[in-house]
C-alpha positions in Angstrom: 145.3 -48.2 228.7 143.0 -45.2 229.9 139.4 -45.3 229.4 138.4 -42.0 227.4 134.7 -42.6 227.3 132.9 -39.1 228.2 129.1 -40.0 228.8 128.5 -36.3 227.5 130.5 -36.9 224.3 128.8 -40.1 223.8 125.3 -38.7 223.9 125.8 -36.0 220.9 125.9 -39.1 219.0 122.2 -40.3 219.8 121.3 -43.6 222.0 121.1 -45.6 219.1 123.5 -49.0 219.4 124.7 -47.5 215.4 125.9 -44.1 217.1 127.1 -45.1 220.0 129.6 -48.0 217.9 130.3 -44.6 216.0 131.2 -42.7 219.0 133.5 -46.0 220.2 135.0 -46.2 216.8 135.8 -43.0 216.8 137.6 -43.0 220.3 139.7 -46.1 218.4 140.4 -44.3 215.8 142.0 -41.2 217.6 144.6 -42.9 219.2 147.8 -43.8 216.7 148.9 -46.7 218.8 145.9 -48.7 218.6 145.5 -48.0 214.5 147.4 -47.6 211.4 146.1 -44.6 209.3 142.7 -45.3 210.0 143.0 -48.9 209.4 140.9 -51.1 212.0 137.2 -52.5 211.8 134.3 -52.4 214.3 131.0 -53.5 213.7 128.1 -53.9 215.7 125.0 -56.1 215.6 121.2 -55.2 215.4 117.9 -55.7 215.2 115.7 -53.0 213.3 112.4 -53.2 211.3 112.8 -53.6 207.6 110.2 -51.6 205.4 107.6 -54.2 205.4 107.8 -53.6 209.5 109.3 -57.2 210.1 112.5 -58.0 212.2 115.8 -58.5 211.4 118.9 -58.8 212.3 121.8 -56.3 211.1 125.4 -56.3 211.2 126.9 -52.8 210.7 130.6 -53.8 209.2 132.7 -50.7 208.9 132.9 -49.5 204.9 136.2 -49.6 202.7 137.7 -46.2 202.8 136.4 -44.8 206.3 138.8 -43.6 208.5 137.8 -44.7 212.3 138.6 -41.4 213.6 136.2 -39.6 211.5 133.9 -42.8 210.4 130.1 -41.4 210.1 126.9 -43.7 210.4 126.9 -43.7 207.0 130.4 -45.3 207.2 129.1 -48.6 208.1 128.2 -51.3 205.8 124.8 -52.4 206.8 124.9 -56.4 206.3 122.1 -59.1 207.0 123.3 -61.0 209.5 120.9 -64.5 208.5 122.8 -64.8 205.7 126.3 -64.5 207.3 125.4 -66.9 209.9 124.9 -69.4 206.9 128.3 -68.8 205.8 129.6 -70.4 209.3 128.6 -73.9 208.0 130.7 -73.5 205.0 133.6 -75.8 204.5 135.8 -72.8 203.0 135.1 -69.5 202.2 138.1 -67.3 201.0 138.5 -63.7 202.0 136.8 -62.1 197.8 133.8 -64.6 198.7 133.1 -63.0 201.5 133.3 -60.0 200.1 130.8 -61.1 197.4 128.6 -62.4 199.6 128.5 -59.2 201.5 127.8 -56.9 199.3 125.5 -58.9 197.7 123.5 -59.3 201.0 123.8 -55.1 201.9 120.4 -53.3 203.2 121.6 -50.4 201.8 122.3 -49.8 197.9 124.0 -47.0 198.7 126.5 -48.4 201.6 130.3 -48.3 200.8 131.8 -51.9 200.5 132.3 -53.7 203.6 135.9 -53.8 205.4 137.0 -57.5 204.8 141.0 -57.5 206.2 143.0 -60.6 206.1 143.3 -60.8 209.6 146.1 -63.7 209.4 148.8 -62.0 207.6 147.7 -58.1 207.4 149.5 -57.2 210.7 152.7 -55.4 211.8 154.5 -58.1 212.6 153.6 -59.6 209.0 153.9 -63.3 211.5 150.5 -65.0 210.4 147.6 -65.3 213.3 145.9 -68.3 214.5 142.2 -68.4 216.0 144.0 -69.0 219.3 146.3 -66.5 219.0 143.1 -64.2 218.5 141.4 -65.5 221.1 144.0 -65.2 224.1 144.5 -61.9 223.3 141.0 -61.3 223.3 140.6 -63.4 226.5 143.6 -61.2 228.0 142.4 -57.6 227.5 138.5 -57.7 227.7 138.3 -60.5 230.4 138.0 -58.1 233.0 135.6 -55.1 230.9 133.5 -58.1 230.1 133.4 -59.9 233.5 129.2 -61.0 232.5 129.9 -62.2 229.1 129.6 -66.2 228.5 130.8 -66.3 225.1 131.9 -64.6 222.2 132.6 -65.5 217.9 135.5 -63.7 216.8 135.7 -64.0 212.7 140.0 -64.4 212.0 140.2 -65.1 208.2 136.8 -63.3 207.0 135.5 -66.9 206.4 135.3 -70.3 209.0 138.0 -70.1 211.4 136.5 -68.7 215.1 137.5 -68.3 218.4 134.4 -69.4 220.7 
């Protein structure tokens, strides 16, 4: 795989962590052998200032209906990430719950749904995929762009299953 970031290109999307993940998503998106008309998710997490002025953490999901190669900031689905963190403990939690509890926990009235894919069985090889299957595949193509990172939580089924 060749590396297409442009360090020009990136900048006309602003510094902010939200343009850059658009910039990346878009770079995604482009390329046919890594999506299926569009299809994919990114998100990325952050920490902005609510209108009171108090911290929080934010997870930018991408919305239902963006395409990757043209997704906008206004594409992503602006989530609080406290509450999704709660969801972890949960004993089950099937794929429409967490798209309840999504949407019901959205900073943004005005944000498009968030992207919640059944990662198991939505795949071209219609085979169903474990958390371990996830997670050597992960380990396998970002072990060496990621070389400092200790850990990682990689959401399979939109619900309790990780890789850690």
């Amino acid at each position: 795989m060749q590396n297409l970031w442009n360090d020009a290109e990136a900048a006309g999307f602003g510094s902010s962590d939200l343009g850059q993940r658009v910039y990346s998503s878009r770079l995604l998106g482009r390329d046919a052998t890594l999506v299926l008309d569009g299809g994919g998710s990114t998100s990325i997490k952050v920490n902005e200032k609510d209108i009171g002025g108090g911290a929080r953490d934010i997870l930018y999901v991408k919305g239902s209906g963006w395409d990757l190669a043209t997704i906008e900031p206004r594409g992503f689905s602006p989530v609080r990430l406290d509450h999704l963190r709660r969801l972890v403990s949960l004993p089950d939690l099937s794929d429409s719950e967490m798209s309840n509890e999504m949407l019901t926990h959205l900073t943004a009235a005005g944000a498009p749904a968030p992207s919640v894919e059944d990662y198991k069985t939505n795949n071209l090889l219609k085979l169903e995929v474990t958390s371990r299957d996830v997670g050597e595949l992960a380990a396998e193509l970002c072990g060496p762009l990621f070389s400092k990172t200790t850990a990682a939580q990689i959401p399979v089924d939109g619900g309790n299953e990780r890789v850690v």
